[in-house]
LOZAPA-65968 format. One record per residue (C-alpha): x negated, y, z; residue number from 1. Coordinates in nm, 2 decimals. Layout:
<nodes>
<node east="X" north="Y" up="Z" pos="NUM"/>
...
</nodes>
This chain:
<nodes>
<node east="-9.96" north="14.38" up="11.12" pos="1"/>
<node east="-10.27" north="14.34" up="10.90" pos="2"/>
<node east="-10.63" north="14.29" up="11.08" pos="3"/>
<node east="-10.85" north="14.46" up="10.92" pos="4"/>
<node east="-11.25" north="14.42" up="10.98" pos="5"/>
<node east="-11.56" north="14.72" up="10.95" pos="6"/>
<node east="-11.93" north="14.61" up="10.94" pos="7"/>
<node east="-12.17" north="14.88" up="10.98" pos="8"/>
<node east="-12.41" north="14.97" up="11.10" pos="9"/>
<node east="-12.34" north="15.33" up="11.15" pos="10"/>
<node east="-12.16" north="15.35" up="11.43" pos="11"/>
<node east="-12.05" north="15.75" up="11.33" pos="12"/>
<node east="-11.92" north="15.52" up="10.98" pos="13"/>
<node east="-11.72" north="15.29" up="11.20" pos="14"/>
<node east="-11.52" north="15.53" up="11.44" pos="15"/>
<node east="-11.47" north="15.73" up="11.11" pos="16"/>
<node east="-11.33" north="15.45" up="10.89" pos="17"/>
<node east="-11.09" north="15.35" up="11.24" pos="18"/>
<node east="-10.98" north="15.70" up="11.26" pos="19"/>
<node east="-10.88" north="15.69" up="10.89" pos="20"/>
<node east="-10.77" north="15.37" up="10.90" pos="21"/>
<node east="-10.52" north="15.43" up="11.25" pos="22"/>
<node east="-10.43" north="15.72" up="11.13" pos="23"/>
<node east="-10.25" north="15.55" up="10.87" pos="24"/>
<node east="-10.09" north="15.31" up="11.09" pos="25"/>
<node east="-10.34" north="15.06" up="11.05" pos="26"/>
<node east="-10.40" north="14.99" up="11.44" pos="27"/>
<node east="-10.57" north="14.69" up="11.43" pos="28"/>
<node east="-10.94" north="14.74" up="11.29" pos="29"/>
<node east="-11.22" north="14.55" up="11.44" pos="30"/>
<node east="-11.58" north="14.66" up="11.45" pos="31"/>
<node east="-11.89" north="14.50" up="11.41" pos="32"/>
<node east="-12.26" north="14.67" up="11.35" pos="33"/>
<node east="-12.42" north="14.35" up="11.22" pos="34"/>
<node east="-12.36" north="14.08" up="11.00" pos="35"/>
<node east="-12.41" north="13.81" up="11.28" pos="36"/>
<node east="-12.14" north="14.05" up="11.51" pos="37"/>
<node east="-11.92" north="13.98" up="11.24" pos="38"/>
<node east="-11.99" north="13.58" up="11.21" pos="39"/>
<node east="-11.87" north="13.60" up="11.57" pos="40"/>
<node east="-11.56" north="13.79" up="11.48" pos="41"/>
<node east="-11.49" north="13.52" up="11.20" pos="42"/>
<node east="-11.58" north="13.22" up="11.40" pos="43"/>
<node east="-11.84" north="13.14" up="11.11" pos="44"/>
<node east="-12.08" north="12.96" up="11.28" pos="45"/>
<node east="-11.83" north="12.69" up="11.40" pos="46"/>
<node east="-11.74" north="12.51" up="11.06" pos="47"/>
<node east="-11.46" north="12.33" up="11.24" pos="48"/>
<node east="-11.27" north="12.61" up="11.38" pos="49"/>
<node east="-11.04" north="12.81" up="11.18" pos="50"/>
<node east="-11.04" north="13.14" up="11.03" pos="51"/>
<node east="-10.95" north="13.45" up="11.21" pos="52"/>
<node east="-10.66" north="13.63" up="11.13" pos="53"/>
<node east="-10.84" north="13.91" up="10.89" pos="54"/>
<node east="-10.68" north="14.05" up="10.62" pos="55"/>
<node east="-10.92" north="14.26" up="10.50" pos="56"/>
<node east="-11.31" north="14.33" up="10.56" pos="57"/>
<node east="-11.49" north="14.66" up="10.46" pos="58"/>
<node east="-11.86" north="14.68" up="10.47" pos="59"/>
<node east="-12.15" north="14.82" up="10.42" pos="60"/>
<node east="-12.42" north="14.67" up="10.20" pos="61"/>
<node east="-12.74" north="14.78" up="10.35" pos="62"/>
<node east="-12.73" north="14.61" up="10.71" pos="63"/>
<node east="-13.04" north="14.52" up="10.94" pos="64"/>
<node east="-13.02" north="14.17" up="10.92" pos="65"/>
<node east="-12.78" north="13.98" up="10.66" pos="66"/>
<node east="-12.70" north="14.27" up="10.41" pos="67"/>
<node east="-12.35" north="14.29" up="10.22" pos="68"/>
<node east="-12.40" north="14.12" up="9.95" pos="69"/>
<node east="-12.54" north="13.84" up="10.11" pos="70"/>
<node east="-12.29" north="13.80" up="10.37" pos="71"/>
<node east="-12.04" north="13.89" up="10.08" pos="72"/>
<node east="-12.16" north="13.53" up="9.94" pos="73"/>
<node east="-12.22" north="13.33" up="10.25" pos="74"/>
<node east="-11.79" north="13.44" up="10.31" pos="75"/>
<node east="-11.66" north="13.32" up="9.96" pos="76"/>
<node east="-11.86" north="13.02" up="9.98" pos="77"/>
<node east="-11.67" north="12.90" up="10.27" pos="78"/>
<node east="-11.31" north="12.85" up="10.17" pos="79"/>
<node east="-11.14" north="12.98" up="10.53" pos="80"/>
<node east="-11.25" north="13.30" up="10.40" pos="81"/>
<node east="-11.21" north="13.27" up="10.03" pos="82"/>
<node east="-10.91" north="13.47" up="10.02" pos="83"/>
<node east="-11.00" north="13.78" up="10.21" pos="84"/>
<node east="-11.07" north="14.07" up="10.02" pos="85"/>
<node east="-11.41" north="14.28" up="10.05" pos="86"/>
<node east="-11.45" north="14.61" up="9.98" pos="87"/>
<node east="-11.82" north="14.76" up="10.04" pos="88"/>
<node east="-11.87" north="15.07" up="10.16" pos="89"/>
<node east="-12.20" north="15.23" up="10.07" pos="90"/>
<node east="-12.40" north="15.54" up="9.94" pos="91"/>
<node east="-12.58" north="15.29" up="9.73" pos="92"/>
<node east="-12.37" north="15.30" up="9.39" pos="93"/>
<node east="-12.60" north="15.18" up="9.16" pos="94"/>
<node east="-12.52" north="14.94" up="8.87" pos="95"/>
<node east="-12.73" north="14.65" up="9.06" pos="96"/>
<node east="-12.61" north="14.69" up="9.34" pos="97"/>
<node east="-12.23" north="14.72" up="9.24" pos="98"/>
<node east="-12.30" north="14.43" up="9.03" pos="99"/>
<node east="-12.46" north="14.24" up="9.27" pos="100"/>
<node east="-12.15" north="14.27" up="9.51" pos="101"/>
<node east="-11.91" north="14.18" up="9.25" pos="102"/>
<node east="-12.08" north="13.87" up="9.16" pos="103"/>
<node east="-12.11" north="13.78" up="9.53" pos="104"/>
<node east="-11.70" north="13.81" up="9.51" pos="105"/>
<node east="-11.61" north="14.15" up="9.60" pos="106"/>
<node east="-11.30" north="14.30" up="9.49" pos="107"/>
<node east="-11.41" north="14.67" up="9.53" pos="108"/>
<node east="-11.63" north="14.92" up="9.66" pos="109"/>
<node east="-11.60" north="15.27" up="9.84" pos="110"/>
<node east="-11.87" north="15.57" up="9.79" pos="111"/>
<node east="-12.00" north="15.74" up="10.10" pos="112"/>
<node east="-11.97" north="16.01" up="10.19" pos="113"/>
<node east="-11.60" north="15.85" up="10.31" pos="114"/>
<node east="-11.30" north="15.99" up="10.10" pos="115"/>
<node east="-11.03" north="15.96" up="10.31" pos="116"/>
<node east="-10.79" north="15.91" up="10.07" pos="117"/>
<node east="-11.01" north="15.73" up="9.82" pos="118"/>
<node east="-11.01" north="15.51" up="10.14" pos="119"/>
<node east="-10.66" north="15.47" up="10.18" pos="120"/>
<node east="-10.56" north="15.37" up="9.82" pos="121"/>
<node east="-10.80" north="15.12" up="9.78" pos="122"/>
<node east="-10.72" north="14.96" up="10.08" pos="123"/>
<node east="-10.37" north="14.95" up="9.99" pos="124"/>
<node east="-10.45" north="14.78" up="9.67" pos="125"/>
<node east="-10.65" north="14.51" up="9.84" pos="126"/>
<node east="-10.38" north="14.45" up="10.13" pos="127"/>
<node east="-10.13" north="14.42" up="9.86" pos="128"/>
<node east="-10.37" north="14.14" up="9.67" pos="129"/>
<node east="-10.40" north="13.95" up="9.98" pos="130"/>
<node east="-10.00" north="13.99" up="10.04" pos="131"/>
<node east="-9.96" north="13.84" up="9.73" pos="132"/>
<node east="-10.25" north="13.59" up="9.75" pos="133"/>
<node east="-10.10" north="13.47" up="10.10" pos="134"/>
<node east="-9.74" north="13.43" up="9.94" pos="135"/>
<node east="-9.85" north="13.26" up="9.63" pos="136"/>
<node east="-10.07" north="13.02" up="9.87" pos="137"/>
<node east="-9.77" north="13.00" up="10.08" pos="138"/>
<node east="-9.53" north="12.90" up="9.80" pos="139"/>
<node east="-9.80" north="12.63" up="9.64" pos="140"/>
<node east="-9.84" north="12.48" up="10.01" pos="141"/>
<node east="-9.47" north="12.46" up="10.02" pos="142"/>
<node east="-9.45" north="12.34" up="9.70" pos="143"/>
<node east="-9.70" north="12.01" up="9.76" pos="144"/>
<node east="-9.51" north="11.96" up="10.07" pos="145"/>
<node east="-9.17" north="11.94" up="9.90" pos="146"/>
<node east="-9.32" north="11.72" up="9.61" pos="147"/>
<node east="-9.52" north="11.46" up="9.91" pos="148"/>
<node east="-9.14" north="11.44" up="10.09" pos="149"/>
<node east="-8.98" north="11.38" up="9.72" pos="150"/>
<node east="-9.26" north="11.11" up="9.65" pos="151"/>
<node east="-9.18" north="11.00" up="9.99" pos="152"/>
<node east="-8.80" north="10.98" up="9.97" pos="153"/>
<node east="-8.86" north="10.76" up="9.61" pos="154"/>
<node east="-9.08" north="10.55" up="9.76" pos="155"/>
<node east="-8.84" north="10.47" up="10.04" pos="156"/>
<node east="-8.55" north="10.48" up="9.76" pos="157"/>
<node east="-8.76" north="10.23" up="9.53" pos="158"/>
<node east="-8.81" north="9.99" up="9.89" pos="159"/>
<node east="-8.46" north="9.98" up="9.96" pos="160"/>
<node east="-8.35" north="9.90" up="9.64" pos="161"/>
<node east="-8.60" north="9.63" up="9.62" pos="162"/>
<node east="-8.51" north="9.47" up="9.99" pos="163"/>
<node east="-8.24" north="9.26" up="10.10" pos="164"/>
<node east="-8.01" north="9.45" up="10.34" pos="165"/>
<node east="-7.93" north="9.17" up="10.61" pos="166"/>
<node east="-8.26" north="8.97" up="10.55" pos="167"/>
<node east="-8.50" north="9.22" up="10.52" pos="168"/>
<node east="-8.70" north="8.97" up="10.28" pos="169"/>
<node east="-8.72" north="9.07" up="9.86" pos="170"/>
<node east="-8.38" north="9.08" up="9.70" pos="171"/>
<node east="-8.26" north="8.95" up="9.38" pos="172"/>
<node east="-8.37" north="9.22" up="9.19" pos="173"/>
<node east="-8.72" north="9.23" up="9.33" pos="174"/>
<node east="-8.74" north="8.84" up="9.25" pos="175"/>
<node east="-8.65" north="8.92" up="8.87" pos="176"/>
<node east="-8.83" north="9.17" up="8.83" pos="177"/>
<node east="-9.18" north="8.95" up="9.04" pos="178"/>
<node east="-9.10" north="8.64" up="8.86" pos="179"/>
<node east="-9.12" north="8.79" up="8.47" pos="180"/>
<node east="-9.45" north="8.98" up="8.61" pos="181"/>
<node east="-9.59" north="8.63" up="8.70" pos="182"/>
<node east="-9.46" north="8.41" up="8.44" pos="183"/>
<node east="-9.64" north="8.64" up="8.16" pos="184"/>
<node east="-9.99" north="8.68" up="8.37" pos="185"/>
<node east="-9.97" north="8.29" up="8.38" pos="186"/>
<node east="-9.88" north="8.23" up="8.01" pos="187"/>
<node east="-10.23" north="8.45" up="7.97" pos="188"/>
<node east="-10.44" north="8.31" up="8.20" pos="189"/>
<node east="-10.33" north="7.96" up="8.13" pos="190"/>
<node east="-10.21" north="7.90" up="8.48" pos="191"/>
<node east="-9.91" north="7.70" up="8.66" pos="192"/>
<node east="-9.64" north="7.90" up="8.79" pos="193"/>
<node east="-9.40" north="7.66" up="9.05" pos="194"/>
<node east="-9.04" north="7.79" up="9.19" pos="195"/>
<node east="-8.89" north="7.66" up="9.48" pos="196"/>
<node east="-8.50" north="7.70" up="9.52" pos="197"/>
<node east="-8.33" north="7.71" up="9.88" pos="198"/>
<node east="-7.96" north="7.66" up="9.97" pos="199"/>
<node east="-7.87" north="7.64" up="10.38" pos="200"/>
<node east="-7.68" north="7.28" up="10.39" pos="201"/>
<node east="-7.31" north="7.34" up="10.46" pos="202"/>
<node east="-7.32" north="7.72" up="10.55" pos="203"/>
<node east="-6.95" north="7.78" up="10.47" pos="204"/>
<node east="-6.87" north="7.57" up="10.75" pos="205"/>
<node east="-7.14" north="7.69" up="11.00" pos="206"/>
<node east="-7.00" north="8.00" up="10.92" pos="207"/>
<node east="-6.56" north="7.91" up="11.00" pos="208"/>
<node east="-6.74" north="7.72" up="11.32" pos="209"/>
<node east="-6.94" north="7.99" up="11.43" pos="210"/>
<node east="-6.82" north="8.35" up="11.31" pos="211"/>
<node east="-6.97" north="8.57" up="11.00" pos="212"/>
<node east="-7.17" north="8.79" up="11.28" pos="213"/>
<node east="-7.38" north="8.43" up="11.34" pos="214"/>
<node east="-7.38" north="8.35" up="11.02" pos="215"/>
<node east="-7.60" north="8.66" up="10.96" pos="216"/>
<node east="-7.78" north="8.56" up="11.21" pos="217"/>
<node east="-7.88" north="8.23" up="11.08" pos="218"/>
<node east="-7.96" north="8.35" up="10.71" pos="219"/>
<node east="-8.19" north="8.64" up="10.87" pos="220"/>
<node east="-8.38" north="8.37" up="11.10" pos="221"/>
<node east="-8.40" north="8.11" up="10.79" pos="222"/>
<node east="-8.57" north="8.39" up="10.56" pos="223"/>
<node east="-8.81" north="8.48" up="10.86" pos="224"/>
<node east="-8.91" north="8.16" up="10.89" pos="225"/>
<node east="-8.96" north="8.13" up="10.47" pos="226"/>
<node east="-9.17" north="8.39" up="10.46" pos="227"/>
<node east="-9.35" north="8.34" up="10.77" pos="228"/>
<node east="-9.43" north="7.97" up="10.61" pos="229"/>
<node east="-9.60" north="8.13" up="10.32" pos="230"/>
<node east="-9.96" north="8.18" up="10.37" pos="231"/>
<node east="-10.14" north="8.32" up="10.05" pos="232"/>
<node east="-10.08" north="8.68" up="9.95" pos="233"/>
<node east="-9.96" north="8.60" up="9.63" pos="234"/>
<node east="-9.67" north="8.37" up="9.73" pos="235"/>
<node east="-9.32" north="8.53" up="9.75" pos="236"/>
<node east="-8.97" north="8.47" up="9.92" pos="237"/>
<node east="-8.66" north="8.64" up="9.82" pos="238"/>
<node east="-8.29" north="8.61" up="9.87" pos="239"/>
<node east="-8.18" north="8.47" up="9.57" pos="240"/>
<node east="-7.78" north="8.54" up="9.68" pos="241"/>
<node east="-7.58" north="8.40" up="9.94" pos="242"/>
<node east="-7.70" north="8.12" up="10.16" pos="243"/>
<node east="-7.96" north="8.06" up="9.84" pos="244"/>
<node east="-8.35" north="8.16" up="9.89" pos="245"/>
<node east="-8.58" north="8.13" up="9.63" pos="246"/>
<node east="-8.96" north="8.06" up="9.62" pos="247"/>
<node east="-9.25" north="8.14" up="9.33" pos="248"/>
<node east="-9.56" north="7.98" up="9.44" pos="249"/>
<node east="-9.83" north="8.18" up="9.14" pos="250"/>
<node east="-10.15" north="7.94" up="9.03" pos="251"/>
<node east="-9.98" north="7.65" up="9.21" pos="252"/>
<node east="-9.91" north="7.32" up="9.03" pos="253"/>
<node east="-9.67" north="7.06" up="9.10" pos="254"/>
<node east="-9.77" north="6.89" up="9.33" pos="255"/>
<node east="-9.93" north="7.18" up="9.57" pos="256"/>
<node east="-9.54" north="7.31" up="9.57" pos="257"/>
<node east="-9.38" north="7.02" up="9.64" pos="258"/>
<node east="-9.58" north="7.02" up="10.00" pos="259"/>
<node east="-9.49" north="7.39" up="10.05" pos="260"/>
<node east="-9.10" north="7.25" up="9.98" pos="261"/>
<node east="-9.13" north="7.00" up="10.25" pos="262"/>
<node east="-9.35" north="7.25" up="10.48" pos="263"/>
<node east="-9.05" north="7.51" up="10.47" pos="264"/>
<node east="-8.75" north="7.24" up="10.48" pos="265"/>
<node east="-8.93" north="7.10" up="10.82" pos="266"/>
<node east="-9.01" north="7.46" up="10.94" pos="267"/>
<node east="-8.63" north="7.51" up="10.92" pos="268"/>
<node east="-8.55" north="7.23" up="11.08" pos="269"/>
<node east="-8.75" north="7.28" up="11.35" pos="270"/>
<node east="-8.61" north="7.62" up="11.42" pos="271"/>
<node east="-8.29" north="7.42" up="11.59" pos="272"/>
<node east="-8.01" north="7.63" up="11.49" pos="273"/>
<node east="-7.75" north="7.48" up="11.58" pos="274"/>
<node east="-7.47" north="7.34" up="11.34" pos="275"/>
<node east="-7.26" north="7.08" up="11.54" pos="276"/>
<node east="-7.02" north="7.13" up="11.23" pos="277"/>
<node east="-7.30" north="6.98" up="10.95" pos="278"/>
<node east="-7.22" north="6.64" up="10.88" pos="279"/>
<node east="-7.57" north="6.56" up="10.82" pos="280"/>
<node east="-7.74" north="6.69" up="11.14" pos="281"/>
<node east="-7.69" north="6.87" up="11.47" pos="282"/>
<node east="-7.92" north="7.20" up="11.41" pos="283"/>
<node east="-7.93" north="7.42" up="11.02" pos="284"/>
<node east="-8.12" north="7.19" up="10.71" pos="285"/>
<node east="-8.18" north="7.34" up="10.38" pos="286"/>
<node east="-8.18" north="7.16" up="10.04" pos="287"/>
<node east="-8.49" north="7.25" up="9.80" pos="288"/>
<node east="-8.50" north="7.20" up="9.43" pos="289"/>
<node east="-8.86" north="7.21" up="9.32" pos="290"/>
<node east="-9.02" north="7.31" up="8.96" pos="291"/>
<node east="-9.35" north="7.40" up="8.77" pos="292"/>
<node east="-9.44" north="7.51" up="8.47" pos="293"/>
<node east="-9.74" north="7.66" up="8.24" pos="294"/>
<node east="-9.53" north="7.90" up="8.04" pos="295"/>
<node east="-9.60" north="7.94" up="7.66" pos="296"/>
<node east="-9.65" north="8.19" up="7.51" pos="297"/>
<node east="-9.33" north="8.42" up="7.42" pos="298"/>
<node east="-9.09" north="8.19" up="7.63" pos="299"/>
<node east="-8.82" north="8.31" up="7.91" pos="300"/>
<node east="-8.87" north="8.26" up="8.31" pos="301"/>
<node east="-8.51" north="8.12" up="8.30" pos="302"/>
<node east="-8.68" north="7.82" up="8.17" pos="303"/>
<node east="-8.81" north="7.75" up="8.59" pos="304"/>
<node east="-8.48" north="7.87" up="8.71" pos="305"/>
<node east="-8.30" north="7.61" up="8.56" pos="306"/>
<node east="-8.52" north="7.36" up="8.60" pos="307"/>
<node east="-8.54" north="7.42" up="9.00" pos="308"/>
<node east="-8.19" north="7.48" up="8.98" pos="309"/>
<node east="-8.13" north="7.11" up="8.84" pos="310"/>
<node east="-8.39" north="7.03" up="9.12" pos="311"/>
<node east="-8.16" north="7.17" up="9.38" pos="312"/>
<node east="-7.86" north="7.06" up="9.26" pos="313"/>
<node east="-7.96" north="6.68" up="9.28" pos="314"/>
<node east="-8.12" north="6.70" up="9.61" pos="315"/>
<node east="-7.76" north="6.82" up="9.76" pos="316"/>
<node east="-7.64" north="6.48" up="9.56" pos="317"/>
<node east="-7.89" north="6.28" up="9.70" pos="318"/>
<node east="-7.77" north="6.40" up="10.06" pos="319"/>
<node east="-7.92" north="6.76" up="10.13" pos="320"/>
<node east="-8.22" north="6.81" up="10.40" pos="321"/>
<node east="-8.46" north="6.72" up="10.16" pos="322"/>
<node east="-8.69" north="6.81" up="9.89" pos="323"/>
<node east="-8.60" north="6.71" up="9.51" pos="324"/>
<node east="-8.89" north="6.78" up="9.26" pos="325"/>
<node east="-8.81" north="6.78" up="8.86" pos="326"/>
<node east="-9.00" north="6.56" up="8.70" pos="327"/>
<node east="-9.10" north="6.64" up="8.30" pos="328"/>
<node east="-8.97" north="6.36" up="8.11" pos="329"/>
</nodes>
């Protein structure tokens, strides 16, 4: 049912434009003889509630107070009642006047004496425009809506991909994709770049001892604890594969990673998982192979990989729960 709203202040003009009005099936016409009966009608003078449900507004431009026009303009200012059409109603046709009510944002205007059918058709044509305006701001609203849950659903998408299931730390392809992004910003700025690599001592065998469903256990507590041990924002963990983690410490030099290593191998340590099947200790250890560089110019992040990699390798040689730094010979 459309609400349609008469401001005049004739009251003979107003039960005249409701008769014509209801006799055309429109039952729902309100009436106001002042502009500020109609700001109560509107709820205009409480800029936080919302618009009434009117569909259309016909009114007169010479009123006591507010006239049309003015009101007219004081309506299309305020976007709750942008989108209502106005159609004035006057004996006062002439070319300022119509002017001025077009230019205050009416869509069209209605001689008195009242034409009943005159009245009709225009009112028609401005109930269909606001059908149509209401649809087309229905669709739009729809349509931002379905692109925000889109953007919404990628952004999730983009997370998952980027997180490791079990761990819930960065995954391999996040770590790629952070370590290339930080190994070019350092060859700019001139700065160190370190990488720490991270293998749980023994896991095959704490994993036949204790079950796989443990075993996931244990990796999701040791990357907890990894990441928990990083302080600065711009330090990352991910899981690397496996039982291998892997560390890139940005602006830190050799010897500021090498105490992070041993901060994170003794943080595991202390967790006091237990692994009665290690032959090096009662509770879960982890090897670390440590690295730094200051890239060149045009070289490869593999270069830190390996290097950390070598690092890792020789500190499960030299008898794993410990920290193995490569040295630049």
């Amino acid at each position: 049912m459309m609400a349609i709203l008469v401001i005049d202040d004739s009251a003979d003009d107003q039960l005249l434009l409701r008769s014509f009005l209801q006799q055309e099936g429109y039952d729902d016409v309100m009436l106001a003889g002042s502009s500020s009966v109609a700001f109560d009608y509107l709820g205009m003078s409480d800029q936080d509630s919302k618009a009434s449900t009117i569909d259309l507004i016909l009114m007169d431009i010479v009123m006591p107070d507010i006239n049309g026009i003015e009101l007219c303009r004081l309506l299309m200012k305020d976007e709750r009642f942008r989108n209502i059409p106005v159609i004035m109603v006057t004996a006062h046709t002439n070319d300022s006047n119509l002017q001025g009510a077009f230019d205050a944002g009416a869509v069209d205007f209605i001689h008195k004496p009242i034409n009943r059918i005159e009245l009709i058709a225009r009112v028609r044509s401005s109930l269909n425009l606001k059908h149509e305006t209401d649809k087309r701001i229905q669709r739009e609203k729809e349509l931002v809506e379905s692109t925000q849950k889109l953007n919404k659903a990628n952004q999730k998408l983009r997370y998952l991909s980027y997180v490791d299931e079990l761990t819930t730390i960065a995954n391999r392809r996040y770590f790629d994709e952070f370590l290339a992004k930080e190994w070019h910003r350092a060859s700019r700025q001139q700065k160190p770049l370190s990488l720490i690599m991270i293998d749980i001592d023994f896991f095959k065998d704490y994993n036949d001892t204790y079950g796989h469903t443990r075993g996931d256990v244990c990796l999701s507590q040791v990357a907890r604890t990894l990441s928990g041990t990083l302080k600065r924002p711009g330090d990352f963990v991910a899981r690397y594969g496996g039982e291998e983690f892997v560390a890139v410490l940005p602006d830190t030099g050799i010897r500021g990673a090498a105490k992070v290593a041993e901060t994170l191998r003794a943080n595991v340590q202390t967790l006091g998982l237990e692994h009665k099947s290690s032959p090096i200790d009662t509770v879960v250890t982890v090897s670390l192979g440590v690295s730094s560089a200051g890239p060149a110019p045009h070289s490869e992040p593999d270069v830190i990989v390996t290097l950390s990699d070598k690092a890792l390798y020789r500190a499960k040689q030299e008898g794993r729960n410990r920290v193995v730094v490569h040295r630049h010979e």
